[in-house]
C-alpha positions in Angstrom: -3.8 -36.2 6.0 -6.5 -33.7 4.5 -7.3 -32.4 1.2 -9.4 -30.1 0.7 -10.6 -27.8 -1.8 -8.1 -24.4 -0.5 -4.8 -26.6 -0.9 -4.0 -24.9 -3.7 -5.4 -21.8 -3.2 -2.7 -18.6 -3.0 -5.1 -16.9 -0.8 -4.6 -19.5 1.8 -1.4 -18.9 4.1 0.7 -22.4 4.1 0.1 -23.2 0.5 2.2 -23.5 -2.1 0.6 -21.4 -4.3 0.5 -18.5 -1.3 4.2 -18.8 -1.5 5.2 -18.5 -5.0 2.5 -16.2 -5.2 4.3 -14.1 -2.5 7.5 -14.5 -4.1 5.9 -13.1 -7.7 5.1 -10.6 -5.6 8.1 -9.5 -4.0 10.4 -9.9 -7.1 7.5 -7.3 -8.4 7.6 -4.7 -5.8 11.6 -4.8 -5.6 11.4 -3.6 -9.2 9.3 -0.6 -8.9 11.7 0.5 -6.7 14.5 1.5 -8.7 12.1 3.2 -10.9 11.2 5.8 -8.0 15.4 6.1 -7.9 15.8 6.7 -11.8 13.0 9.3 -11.4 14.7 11.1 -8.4 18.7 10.6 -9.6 16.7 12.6 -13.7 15.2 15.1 -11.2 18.4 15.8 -9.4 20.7 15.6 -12.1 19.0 17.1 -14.9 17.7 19.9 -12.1 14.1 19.5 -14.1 11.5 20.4 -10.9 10.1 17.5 -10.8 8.6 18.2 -7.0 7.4 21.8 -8.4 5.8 20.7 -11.5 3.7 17.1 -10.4 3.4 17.8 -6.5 0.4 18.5 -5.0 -0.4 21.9 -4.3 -3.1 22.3 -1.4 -6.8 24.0 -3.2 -4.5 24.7 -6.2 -5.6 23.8 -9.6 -1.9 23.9 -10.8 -1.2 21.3 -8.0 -3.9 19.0 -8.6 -2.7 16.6 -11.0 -0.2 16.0 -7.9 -2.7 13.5 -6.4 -1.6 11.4 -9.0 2.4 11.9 -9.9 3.2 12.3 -6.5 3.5 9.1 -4.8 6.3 8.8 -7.9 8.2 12.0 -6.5 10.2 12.3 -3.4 12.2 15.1 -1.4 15.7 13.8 -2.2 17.3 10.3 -1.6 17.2 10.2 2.1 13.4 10.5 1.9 13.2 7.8 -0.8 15.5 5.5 0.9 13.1 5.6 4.0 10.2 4.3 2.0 11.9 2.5 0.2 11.6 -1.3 2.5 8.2 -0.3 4.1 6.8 0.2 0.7 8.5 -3.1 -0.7 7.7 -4.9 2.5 3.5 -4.4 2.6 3.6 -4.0 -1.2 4.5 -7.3 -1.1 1.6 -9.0 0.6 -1.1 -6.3 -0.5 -0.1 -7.5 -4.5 0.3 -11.4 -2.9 -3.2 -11.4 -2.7 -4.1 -10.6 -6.5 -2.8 -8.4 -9.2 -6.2 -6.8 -10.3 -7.2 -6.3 -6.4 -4.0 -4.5 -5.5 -4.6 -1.9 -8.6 -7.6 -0.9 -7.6 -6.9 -1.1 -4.0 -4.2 1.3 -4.7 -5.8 3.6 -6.8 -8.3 4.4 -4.0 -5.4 5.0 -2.0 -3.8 7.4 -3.9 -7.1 8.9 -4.7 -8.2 9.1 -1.0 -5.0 10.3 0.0 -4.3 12.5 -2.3 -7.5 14.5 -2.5 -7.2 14.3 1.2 -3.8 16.1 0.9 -5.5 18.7 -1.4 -8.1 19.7 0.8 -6.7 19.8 3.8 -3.0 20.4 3.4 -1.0 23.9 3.7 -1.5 26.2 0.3 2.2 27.1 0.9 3.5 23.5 1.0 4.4 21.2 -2.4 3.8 17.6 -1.1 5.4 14.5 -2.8 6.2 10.9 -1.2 4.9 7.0 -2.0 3.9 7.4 2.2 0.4 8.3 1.8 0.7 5.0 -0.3 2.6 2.8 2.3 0.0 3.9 5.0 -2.7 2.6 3.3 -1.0 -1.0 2.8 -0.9 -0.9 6.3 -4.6 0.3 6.6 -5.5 -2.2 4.1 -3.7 -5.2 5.6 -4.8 -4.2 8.9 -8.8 -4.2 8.0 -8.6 -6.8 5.3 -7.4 -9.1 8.3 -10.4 -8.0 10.3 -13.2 -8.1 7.1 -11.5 -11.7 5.8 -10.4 -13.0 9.2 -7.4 -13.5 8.3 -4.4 -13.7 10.6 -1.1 -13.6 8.8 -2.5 -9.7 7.6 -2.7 -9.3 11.3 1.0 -10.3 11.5 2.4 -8.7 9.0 1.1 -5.2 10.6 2.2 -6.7 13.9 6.0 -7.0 12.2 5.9 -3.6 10.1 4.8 -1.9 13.4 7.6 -3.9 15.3 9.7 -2.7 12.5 8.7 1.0 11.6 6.3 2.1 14.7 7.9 5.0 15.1 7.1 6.2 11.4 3.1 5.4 12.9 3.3 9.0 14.6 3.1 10.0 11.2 -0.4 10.5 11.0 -0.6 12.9 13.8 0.0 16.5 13.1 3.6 16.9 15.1 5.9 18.1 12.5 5.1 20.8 9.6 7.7 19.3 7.3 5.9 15.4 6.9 2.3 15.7 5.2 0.9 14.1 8.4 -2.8 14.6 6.1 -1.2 12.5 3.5 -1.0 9.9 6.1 -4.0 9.5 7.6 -5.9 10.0 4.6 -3.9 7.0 2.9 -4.5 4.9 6.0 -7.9 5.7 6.1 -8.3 4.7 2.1 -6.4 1.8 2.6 -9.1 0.5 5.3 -11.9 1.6 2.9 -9.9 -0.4 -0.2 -10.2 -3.6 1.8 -13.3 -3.6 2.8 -14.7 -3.0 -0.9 -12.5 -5.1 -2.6 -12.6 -7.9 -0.1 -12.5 -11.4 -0.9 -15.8 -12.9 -0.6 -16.6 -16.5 0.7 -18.4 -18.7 -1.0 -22.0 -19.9 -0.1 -21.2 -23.8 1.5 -22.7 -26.2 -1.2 -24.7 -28.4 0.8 -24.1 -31.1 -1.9 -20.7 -30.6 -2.1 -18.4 -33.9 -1.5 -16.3 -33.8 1.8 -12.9 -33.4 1.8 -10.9 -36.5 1.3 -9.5 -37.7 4.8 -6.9 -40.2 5.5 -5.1 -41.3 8.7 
């Protein structure tokens, strides 16, 4: 048997701590949910334009506090339910990894995606949806394995592509209805999230002890 200096470290896949801090996680993630609903069943029922009034409006002023409200805003249930598991699913192991990294990770994800959306999307179009958000999850688990060599990122991209790899066409532009910008610019911030807020090793202590071994 080994012990060593990671066995309690949530970071480390196969720990205990990586476990319950996976499990804070996804008890975390399945709550935000029903807040995107209760947002969407006030906008339906009270009729109060939520889409119109916090969307993003492309290289409109009126629209630009949409890079903000609208990951919170979606085009009716059906497009809520659809993001609904993704989101909870890589949600889960982007916050796993630490509260205060997976704020600012996702702030430059809705940043990037959202001024991404603003620039480049239609002037005629109002664009809401938590996807630009999901996609740079995946962007972010998918570098943050490459930058922190870590292989359980790897496959949980592996499983959500499994999973949801026909949504992946997403970021190309093949249907004028999905923000296909929203998309790629979220994946793209995603990848840019994990590699400046990526866990950094420690310098090897040269006088450090050795791990304990036992037969």
């Amino acid at each position: 048997m080994t012990l060593g200096p990671g066995g309690n470290d949530p970071n480390r896949f196969g720990t205990e701590a990586f476990y319950a801090s996976l499990g804070r996680a996804f008890v975390a993630m399945c709550a935000v949910v029903p807040i995107l609903f209760l947002i969407e069943a006030l906008d339906v029922w009270l009729g109060a334009g939520f889409d119109a009034a916090a969307g993003i409006i492309p290289r409109s002023i009126e629209g630009l506090d949409g890079v903000f409200f609208s990951p919170f805003l979606h085009h009716g249930f059906d497009h809520l339910y659809s993001n609904s598991i993704p989101l909870i699913l890589l949600g889960t192991f982007v916050l796993a990894a630490g509260v205060r990294r997976f704020l600012w990770s996702t702030l430059v994800i809705v940043l990037v995606s959202g001024f991404g959306v603003w620039f480049t999307g239609s002037p005629n179009s109002i664009v809401v949806g938590a996807s630009g958000v999901i996609f740079g999850y995946l962007g972010l688990l998918l570098m943050r394995g490459i930058v922190e060599r870590s292989w359980w990122n790897f496959a949980v991209v592996l499983l959500v592509g499994l999973l949801y790899g026909w949504q992946l066409i997403g970021i190309l532009p093949t249907d004028e209805r999905i923000s296909w910008q929203g998309h790629l610019f979220g994946l793209v911030g995603g990848m840019v999230a994990a590699i400046v807020f990526r866990r950094r090793r420690p310098d090897p202590d040269p006088y450090a002890e050795s791990p304990l071994t036992m037969p």
